[in-house]
C-alpha positions in Angstrom: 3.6 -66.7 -82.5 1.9 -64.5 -79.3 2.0 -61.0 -79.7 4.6 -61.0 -76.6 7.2 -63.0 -78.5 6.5 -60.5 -81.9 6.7 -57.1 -79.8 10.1 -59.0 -77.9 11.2 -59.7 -82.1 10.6 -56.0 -82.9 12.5 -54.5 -79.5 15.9 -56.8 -80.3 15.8 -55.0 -84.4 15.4 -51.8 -83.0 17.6 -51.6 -80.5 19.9 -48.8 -80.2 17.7 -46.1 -83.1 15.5 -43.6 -82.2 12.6 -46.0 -82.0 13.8 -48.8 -79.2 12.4 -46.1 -76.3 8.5 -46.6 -78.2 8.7 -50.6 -78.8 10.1 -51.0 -75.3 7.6 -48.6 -73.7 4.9 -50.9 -75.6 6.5 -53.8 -74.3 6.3 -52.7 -70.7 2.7 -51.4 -70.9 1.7 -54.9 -71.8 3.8 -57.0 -69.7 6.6 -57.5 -67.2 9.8 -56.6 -68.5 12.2 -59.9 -69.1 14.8 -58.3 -66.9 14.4 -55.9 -64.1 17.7 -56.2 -62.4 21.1 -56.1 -63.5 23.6 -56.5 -60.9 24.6 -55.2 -57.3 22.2 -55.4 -54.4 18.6 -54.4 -55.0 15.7 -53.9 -52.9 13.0 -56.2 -53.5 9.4 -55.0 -53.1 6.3 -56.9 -54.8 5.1 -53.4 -55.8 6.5 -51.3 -58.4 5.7 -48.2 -60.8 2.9 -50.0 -63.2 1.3 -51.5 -60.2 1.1 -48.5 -57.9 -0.4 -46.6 -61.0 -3.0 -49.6 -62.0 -4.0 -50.0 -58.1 -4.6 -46.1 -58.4 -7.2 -46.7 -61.4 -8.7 -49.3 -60.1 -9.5 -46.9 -56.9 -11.0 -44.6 -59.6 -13.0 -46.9 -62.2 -16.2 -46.9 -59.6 -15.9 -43.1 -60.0 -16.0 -43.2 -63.8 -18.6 -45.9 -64.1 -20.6 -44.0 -61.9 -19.9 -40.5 -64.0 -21.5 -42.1 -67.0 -24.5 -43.0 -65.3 -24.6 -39.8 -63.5 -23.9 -38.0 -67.2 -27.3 -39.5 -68.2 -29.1 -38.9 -65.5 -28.4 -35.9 -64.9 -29.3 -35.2 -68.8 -32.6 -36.7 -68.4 -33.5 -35.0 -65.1 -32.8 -31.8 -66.3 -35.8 -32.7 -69.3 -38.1 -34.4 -66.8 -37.7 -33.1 -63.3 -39.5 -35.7 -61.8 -36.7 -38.6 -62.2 -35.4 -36.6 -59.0 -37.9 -37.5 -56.6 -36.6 -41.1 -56.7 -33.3 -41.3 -58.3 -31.9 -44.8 -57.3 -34.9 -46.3 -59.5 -34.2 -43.8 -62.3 -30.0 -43.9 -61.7 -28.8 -47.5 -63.0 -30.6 -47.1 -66.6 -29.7 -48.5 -69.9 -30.7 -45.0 -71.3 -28.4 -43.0 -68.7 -25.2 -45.6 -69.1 -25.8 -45.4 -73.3 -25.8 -41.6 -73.1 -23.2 -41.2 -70.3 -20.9 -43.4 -72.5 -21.5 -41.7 -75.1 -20.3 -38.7 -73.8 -17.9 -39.8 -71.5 -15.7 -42.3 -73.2 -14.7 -39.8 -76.1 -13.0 -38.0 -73.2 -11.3 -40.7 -72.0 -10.1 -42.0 -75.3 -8.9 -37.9 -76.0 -7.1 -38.4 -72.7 -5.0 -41.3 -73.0 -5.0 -41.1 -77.0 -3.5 -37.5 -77.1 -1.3 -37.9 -73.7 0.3 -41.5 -74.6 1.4 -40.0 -77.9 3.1 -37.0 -76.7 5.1 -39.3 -73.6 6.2 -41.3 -76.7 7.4 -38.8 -78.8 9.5 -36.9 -76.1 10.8 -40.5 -75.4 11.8 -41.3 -78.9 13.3 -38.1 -79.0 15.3 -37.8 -75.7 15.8 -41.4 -76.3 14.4 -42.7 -72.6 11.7 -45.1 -71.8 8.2 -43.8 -71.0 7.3 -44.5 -67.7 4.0 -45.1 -66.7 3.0 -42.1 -64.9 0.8 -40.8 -67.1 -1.8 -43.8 -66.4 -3.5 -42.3 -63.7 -3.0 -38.8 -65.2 -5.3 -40.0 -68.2 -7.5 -41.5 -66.2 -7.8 -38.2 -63.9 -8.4 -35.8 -66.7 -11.4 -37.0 -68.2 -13.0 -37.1 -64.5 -11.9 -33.6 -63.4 -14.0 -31.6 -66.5 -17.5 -30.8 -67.3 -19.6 -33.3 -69.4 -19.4 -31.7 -72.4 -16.0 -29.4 -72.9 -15.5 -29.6 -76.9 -12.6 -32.3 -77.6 -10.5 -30.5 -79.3 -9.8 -28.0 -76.0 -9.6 -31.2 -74.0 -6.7 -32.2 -76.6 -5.1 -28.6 -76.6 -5.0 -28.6 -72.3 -3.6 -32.3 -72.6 -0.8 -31.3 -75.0 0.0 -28.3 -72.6 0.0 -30.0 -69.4 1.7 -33.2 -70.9 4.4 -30.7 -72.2 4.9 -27.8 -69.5 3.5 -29.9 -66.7 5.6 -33.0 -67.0 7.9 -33.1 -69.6 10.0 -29.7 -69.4 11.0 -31.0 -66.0 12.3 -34.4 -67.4 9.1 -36.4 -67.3 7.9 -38.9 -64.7 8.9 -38.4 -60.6 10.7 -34.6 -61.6 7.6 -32.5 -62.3 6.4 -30.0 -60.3 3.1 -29.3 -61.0 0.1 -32.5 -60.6 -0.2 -33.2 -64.4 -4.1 -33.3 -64.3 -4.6 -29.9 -62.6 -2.2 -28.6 -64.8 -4.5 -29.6 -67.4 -7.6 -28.3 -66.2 -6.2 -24.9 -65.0 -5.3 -24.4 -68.6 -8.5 -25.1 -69.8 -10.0 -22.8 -66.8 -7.7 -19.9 -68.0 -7.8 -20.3 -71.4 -11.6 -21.4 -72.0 -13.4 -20.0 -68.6 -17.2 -19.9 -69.9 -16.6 -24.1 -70.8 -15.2 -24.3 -67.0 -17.8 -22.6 -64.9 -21.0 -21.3 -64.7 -24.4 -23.4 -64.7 -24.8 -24.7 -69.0 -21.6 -26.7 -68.7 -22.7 -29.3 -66.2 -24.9 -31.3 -67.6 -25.2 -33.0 -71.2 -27.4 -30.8 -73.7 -26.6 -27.9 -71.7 -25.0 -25.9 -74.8 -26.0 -26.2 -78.3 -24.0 -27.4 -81.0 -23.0 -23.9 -81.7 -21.8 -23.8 -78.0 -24.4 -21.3 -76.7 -26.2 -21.9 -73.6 -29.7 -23.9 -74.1 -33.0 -25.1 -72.3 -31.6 -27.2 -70.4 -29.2 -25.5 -66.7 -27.3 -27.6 -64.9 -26.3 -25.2 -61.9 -24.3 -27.0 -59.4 -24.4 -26.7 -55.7 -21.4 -24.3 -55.2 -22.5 -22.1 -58.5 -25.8 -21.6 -56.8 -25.1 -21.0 -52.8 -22.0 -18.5 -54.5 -25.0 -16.7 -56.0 -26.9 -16.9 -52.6 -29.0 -18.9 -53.9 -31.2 -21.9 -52.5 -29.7 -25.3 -54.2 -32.3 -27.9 -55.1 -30.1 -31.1 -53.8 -30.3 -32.4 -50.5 -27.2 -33.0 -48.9 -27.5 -36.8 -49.3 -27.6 -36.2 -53.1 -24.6 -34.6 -52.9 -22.7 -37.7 -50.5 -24.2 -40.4 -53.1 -23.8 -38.1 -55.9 -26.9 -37.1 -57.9 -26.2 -33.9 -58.6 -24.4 -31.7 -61.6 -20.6 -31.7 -61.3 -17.9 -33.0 -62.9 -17.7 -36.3 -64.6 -16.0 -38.3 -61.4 -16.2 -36.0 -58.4 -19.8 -35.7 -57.3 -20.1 -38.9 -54.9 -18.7 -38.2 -52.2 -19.2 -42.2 -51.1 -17.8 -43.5 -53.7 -14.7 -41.0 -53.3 -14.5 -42.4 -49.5 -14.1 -46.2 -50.5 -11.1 -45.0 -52.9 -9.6 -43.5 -50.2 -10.0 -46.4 -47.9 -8.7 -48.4 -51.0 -5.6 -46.3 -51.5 -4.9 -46.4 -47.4 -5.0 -50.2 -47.2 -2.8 -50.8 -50.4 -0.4 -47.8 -48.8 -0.4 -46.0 -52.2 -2.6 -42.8 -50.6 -1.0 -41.2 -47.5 -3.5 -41.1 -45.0 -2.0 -38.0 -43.0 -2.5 -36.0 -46.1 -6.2 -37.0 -47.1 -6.8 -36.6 -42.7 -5.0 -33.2 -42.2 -7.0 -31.8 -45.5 -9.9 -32.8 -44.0 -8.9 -30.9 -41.0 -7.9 -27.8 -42.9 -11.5 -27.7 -44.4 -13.6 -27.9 -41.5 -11.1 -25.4 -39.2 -12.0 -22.8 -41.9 -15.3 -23.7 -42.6 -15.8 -23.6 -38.3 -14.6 -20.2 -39.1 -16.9 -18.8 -41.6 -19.4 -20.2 -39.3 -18.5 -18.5 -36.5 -18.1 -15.5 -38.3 -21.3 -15.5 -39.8 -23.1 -16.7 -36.3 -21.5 -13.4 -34.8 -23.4 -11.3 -37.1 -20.4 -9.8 -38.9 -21.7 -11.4 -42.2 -25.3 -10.5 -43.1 -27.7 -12.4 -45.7 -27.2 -10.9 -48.7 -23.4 -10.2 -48.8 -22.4 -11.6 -51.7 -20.1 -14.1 -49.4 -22.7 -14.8 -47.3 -23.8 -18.3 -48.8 -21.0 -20.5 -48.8 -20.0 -18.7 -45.5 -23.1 -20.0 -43.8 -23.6 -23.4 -45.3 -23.2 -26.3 -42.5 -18.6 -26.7 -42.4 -18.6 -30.0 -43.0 -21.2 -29.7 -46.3 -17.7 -28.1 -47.4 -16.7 -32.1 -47.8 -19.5 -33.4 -49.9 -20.0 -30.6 -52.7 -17.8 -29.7 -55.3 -14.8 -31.3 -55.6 -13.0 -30.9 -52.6 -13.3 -34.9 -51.7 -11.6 -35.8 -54.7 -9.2 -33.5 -54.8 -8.1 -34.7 -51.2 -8.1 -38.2 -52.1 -6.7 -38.6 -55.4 -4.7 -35.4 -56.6 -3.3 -34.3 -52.9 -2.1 -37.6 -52.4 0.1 -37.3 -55.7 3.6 -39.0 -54.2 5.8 -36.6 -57.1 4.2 -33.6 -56.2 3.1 -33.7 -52.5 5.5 -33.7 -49.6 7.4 -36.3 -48.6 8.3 -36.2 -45.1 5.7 -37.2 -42.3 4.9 -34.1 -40.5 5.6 -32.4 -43.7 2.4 -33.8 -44.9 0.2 -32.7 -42.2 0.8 -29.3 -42.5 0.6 -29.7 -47.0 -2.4 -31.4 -46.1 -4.2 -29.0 -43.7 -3.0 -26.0 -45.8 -4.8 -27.5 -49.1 -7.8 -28.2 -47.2 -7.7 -24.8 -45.4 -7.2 -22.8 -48.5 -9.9 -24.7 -50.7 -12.8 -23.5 -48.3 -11.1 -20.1 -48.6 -11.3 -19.3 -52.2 -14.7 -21.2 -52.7 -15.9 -18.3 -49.9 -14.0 -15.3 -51.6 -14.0 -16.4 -55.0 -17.8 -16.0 -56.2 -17.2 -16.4 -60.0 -15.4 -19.4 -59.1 -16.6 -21.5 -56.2 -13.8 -24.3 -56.1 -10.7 -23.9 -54.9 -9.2 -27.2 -54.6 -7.3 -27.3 -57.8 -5.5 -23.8 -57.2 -5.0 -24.8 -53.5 -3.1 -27.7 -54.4 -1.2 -26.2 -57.4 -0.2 -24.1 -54.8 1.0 -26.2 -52.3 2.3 -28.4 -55.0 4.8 -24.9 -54.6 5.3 -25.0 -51.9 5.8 -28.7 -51.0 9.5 -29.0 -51.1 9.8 -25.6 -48.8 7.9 -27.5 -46.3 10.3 -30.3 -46.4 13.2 -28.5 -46.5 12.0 -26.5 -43.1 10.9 -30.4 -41.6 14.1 -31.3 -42.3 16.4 -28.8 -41.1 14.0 -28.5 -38.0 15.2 -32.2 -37.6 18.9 -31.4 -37.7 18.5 -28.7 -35.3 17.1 -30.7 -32.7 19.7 -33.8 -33.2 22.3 -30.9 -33.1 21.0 -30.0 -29.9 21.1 -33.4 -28.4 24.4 -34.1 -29.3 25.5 -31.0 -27.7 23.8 -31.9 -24.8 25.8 -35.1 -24.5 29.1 -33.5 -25.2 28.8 -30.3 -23.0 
């Protein structure tokens, strides 16, 4: 007897106790559910939850296959400096995929491990099914930190972020907040050294009693913050051989996701182009403003001020930001024009904290949080913007 027909065995005993929401959720994870409509009329789609959420990992395996290479490489370079003068013949390595695994799996395992197990205890509990939302949350998570935050944090920020983030506000399609960046603002907040600076980048970085070692791993952002020259051209940074965190540093991979996500109509494409906007209007005006001379070298804005506005797209982790967390259908907004101005705001405010935020050059994941706030205001304005002008028509036709 298949495992189907044993899980289907164990669903029909335990139906109606506490435990029916965990042998169903099980059920679904694995396969299509036997029934998925009841009566009255239904729209029929050939998409639904577990599809949009597994055609959102698939956009983002390249990014994690990449991060463990990346992991190792960027381990190895750190020793021998001279793997950087020709990285794509030093890049695909058994020894860089072997240690990037290494390293890189545990956080994925931590990730969907410690998250799974919290969505099915609050649905044993509250006695609902568990939805599978939090597929592409544990699939974020582990791409959105450094290399090597300590697991146990990782499982502390998942626990909060699961909990506060999601599950307070009734679980999948009512929270608030973008689970993931929930997570890592926790960890940012509660753990800052682990979260920035230029030892928590690279693998080997800290020693095992967590203090900073031989080996730095500054990233681009750390070091123009610091007005500092950064030793990666900007073609590194588009293909993604530099320091960052696990998923977000190639910015070419990050563009064929979001062509993925546009073609399958799972990522809006007036959110990922108004962000886009947003970033290079304020970036265009740090420019100017440092171009007119109000700005000079040495200011302690001065760096990310002058560097080239639409660099602002390829470092850090603006890209992915844009392209997979913005995007968010819960937590985004959902009218049209709604999401050109979400959109535009997130990108705008991103390049504005990276500028005036020194000891913390990345503002994507507060920008969004914040317009994560913000998102059903925006609607709510859309909307009643909408029913002003249709009242103004009709009166038109009636006066």
């Amino acid at each position: 007897m298949g495992l189907k027909q044993n899980l289907h065995k164990l669903k029909e005993k335990y139906r109606g106790t506490k435990m029916a929401p965990a042998f169903n959720a099980l059920h679904t994870f694995l396969y299509t559910p036997n029934e998925t409509t009841h009566s009255g009329s239904h729209v029929r789609v050939v998409d639904d939850l577990k599809r949009t959420m597994n055609t959102v990992i698939m956009a983002l395996v390249p990014c994690l296959i990449f991060g463990i290479f990346n992991a190792g490489f960027q381990h190895y370079a750190a020793i021998d400096a001279s793997l950087r003068l020709d990285p794509l013949a030093n890049f695909f390595t058994w020894d860089n995929f072997i240690l990037g695994a290494w390293t890189v799996l545990p956080l994925v395992l931590i990730s969907y491990g410690v998250g799974l197990a919290v969505e099915f205890i609050f649905a044993v509990i509250k006695g609902h099914e568990v939805e599978e939302g939090y597929l592409v949350t544990g699939m974020l998570v582990p791409l959105i930190v450094p290399i090597d935050i300590p697991l146990w944090m990782l499982t502390v920020a998942v626990i909060f972020g699961v909990v506060i983030g999601k599950e307070v506000f009734g679980g999948t399609g009512m929270n608030i907040l973008n689970p993931a960046l929930t997570i890592r603002a926790f960890l940012f907040f509660a753990y800052p050294t682990w979260m920035s600076g230029d030892k928590v980048w690279v693998h080997g970085a800290r020693d095992m009693a967590g203090q900073p070692d031989a080996i730095s791993g500054e990233t681009i952002l750390g070091s123009l913050a610091q007005n500092q020259e950064h030793a990666y051209s900007i073609w590194d940074s588009f293909w993604g051989f530099i320091p960052g965190s696990v998923g977000e540093t190639s910015t070419f991979l990050i563009l064929l996701g979001a062509i993925f996500l546009i073609y399958t109509k799972i990522g809006s494409w007036r959110i990922m182009l108004s962000a886009v906007i947003g970033a290079l209007t304020m970036g265009l005006i740090f420019n100017g403003v440092v171009n007119a001379g109000w700005i000079q070298e040495g200011n302690s804005f001065y760096g990310l001020m002058s560097e080239t506005f639409w660099h602002h797209l390829v470092i850090g982790g603006l890209a992915f930001g844009i392209v997979y967390m913005a995007t968010d259908p819960v937590t985004g907004s959902q009218t049209n024009k709604g999401k050109w101005y979400y959109g535009f705001l997130i990108g705008f405010i991103s390049v504005l904290i990276r500028v005036f935020n020194p000891a913390y050059p990345e503002g994507v994941m507060l920008a969004i949080l914040l317009m994560n706030v913000f998102a059903p205001t925006i609607d709510h304005y859309v909307i009643q913007g909408n029913v002003k002008k249709r009242m103004k028509r009709l009166k038109a036709k009636t006066a």
